[in-house]
C-alpha positions in Angstrom: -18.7 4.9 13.7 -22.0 5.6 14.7 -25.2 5.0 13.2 -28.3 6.9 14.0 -32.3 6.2 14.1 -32.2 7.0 10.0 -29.3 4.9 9.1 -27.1 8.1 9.1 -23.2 7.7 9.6 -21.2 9.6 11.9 -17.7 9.0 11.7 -16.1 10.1 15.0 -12.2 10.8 15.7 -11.2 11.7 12.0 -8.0 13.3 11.2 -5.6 13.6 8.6 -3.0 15.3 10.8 -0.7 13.3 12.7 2.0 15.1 15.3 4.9 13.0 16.7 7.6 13.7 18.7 10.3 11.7 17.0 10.9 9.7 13.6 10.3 7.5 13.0 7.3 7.5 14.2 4.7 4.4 14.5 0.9 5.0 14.6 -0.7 2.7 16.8 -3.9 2.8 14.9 -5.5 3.9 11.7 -9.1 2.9 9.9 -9.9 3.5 6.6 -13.9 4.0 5.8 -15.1 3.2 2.5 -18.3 3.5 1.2 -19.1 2.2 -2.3 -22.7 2.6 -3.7 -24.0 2.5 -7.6 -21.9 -0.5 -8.5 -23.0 -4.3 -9.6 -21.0 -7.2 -9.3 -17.7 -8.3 -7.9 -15.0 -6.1 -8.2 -11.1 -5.9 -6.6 -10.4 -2.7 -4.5 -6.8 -2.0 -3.4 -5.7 0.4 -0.4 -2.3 1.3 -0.9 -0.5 3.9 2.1 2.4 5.8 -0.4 5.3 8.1 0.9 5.5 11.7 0.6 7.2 10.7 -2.9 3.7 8.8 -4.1 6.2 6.3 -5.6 7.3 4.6 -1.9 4.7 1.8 -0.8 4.8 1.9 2.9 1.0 -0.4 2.9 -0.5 -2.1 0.2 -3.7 -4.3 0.9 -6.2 -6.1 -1.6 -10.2 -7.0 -1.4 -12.9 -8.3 -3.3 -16.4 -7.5 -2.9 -19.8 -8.0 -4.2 -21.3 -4.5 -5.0 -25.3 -4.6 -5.4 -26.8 -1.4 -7.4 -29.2 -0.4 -4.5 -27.4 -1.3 -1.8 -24.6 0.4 0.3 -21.4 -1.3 0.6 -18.9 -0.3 3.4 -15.6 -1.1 3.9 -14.0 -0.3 7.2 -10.2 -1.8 7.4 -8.1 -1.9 10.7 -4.4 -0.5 10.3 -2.0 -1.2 13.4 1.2 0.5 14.0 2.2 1.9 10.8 5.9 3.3 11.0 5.8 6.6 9.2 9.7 7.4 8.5 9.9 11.1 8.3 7.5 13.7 8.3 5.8 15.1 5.0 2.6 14.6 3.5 1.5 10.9 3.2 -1.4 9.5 0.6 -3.6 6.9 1.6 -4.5 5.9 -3.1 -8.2 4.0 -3.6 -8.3 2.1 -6.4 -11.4 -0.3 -7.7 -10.4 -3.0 -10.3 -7.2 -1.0 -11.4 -9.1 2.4 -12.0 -7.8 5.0 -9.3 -10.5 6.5 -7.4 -9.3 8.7 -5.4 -5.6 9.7 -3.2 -5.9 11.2 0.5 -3.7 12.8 2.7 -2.3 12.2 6.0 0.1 14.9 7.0 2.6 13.7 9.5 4.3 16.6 11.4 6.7 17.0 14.1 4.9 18.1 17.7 6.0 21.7 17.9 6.3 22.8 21.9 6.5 26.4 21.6 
């Protein structure tokens, strides 16, 4: 993440395409940006990582934070080696105090050598 002379984000190395040569497969590293703006008080998000299925919980992580309405809040959570089983179209769901807010996708393919 970079931020320039404005206060402008770059977000650098973003993908939501992962190729791996066997399964299953572990990631040695994923980061999830959040940026949360509008809001007042203190509210509970949850980051949940769900199978191709969107029932299977592979990650499930919970935060609390303090949302002003005219500032920016970021949230920018670490991920180490998460095992994907099997290729197919992961979704990282974004929830804030229950309510979803959003699901994103993370396809995990096999490396094709052609």
């Amino acid at each position: 993440i970079r931020v320039d002379e404005k206060d402008r984000y770059s977000l650098l190395g973003t993908y939501n395409r992962i190729y791996a040569d066997r399964f299953p497969f572990v990631n040695p590293k994923m980061v999830i940006y959040l940026l949360w703006y509008g809001g007042k008080g203190k509210h509970t998000i949850n980051i949940t990582l769900l199978g191709p299925d969107r029932d299977t919980v592979l990650i499930e992580r919970e935060a609390e934070t303090d949302l002003d309405p005219v500032t920016e809040q970021i949230h920018c959570v670490c991920y180490p080696f998460i095992t994907f089983p099997f290729p197919g179209t992961y979704w990282w769901k974004i929830s804030m105090d229950g309510r979803e807010r959003g699901f994103f996708p993370i396809h995990v393919e096999p490396r094709s050598y052609l």
